[in-house]
C-alpha positions as CSV (number, residue, x, y, z in Angstrom):
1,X,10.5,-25.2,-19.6
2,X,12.0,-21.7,-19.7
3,X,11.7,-19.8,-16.3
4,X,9.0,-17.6,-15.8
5,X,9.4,-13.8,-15.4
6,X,6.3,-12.3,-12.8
7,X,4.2,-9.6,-14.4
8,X,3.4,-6.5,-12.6
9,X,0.8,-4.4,-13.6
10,X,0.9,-0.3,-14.0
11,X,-1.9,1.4,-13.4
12,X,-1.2,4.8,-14.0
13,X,-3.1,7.1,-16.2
14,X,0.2,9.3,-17.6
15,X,1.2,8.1,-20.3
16,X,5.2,9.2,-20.3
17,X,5.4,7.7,-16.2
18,X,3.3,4.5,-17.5
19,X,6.4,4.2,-20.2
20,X,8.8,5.2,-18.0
21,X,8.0,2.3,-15.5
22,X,7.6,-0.3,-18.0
23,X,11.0,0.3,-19.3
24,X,12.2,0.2,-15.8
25,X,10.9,-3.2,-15.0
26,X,11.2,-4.8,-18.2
27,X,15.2,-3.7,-17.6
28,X,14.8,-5.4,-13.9
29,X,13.5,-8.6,-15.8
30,X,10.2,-7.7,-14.5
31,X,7.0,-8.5,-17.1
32,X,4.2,-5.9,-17.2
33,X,0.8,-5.0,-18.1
34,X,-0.2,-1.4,-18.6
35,X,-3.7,0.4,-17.6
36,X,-4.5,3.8,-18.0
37,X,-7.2,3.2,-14.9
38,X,-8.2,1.0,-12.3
39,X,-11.5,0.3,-13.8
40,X,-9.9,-1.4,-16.6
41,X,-7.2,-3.5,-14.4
42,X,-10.2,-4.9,-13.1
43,X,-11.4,-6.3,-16.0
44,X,-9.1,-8.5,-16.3
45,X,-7.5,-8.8,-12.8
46,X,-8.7,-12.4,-13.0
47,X,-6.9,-13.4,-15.8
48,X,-3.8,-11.5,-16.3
49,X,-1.4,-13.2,-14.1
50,X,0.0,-10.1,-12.1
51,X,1.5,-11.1,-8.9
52,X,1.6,-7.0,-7.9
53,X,-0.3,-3.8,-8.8
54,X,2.0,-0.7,-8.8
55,X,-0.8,2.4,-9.1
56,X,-0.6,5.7,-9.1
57,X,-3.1,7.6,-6.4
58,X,-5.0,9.6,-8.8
59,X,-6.5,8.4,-11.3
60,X,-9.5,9.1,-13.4
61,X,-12.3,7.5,-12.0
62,X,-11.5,5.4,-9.2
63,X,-8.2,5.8,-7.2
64,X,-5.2,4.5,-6.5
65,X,-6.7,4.0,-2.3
66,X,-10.1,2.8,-3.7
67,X,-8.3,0.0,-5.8
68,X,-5.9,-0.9,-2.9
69,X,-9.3,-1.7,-0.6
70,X,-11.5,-3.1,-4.0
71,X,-12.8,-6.6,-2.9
72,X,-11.4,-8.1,-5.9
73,X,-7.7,-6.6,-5.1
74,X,-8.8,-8.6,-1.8
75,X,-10.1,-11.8,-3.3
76,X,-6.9,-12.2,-5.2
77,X,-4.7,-11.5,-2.4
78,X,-2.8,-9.1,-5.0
79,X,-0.2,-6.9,-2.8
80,X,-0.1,-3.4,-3.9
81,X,2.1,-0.3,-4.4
82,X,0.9,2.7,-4.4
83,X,2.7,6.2,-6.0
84,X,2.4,9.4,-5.8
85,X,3.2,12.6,-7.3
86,X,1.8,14.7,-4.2
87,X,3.4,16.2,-1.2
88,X,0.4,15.4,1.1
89,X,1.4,13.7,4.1
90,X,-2.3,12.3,4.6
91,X,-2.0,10.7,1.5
92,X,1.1,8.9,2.1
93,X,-0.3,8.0,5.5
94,X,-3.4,6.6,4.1
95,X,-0.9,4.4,1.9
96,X,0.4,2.7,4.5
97,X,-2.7,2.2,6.9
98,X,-4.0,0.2,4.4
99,X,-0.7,-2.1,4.3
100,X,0.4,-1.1,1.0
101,X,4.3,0.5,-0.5
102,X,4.4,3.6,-1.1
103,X,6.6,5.4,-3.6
104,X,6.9,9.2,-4.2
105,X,6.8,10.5,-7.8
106,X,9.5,11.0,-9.5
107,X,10.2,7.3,-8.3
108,X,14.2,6.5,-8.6
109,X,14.7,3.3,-10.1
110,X,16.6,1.8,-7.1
111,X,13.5,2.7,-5.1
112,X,10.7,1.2,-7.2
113,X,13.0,-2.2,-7.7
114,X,13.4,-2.1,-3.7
115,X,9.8,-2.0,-3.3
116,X,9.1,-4.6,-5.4
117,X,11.8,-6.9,-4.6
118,X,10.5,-6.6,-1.2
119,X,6.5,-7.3,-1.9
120,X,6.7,-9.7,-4.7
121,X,10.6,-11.2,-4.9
122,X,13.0,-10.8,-8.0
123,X,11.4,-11.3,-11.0
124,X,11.7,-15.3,-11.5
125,X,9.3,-17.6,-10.6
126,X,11.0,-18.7,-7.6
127,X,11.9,-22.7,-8.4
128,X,12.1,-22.4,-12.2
129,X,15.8,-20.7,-12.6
């Protein structure tokens, strides 16, 4: 059985950054899903597989913080990362009450790899290499 690459999912509702990461991970060996908005992660959180959420803050709809504290985020026990395009101090504090990464937009490659190397591990199934 081949080894199996873990999927992160993007939630970000730009759709140059949302391209942008997915390169970035697909070159780290990462595997992603792409959503233009939290409401429609979570319509198929259950099912897709991701081991991570990497979200921007704001979104249409429901944000990047309301996603992090959603119930089913919870149920799941999916560990998020949360980005950010704004210079707000509050917001970036906020991040990290709730636990989560937090990443300030434009994200350097190193950085976003770093922070998800640290909350999920590289991007094999560990046991399967």
């Amino acid at each position: 059985m081949p080894p199996t690459r873990k999927i992160i999912a993007v939630v970000e509702d730009d759709e140059s950054v949302r391209n942008a990461l997915a390169r970035q991970l697909s070159a780290a060996g990462y595997r992603y899903e792409l959503f233009t908005n939290a409401e429609a992660f979570l319509s198929v959180a259950p099912i897709c597989r991701a081991v991570c959420v990497l979200s921007d803050i704001h979104l249409g709809g429901m944000t990047g913080l309301e996603l992090a504290l959603h119930p089913l985020i919870n149920e799941l026990r999916l560990p998020v990362i949360l980005m950010s395009g704004s210079v707000d101090p509050m917001i970036e504090a906020q991040a990290r009450e709730l636990g989560t990464a937090f990443l300030r937009k434009p994200i350097l490659s190193e950085k976003l790899l770093e922070a998800i190397v640290d909350t999920v591990g590289p991007p094999i199934v560990e046991g399967e290499r």
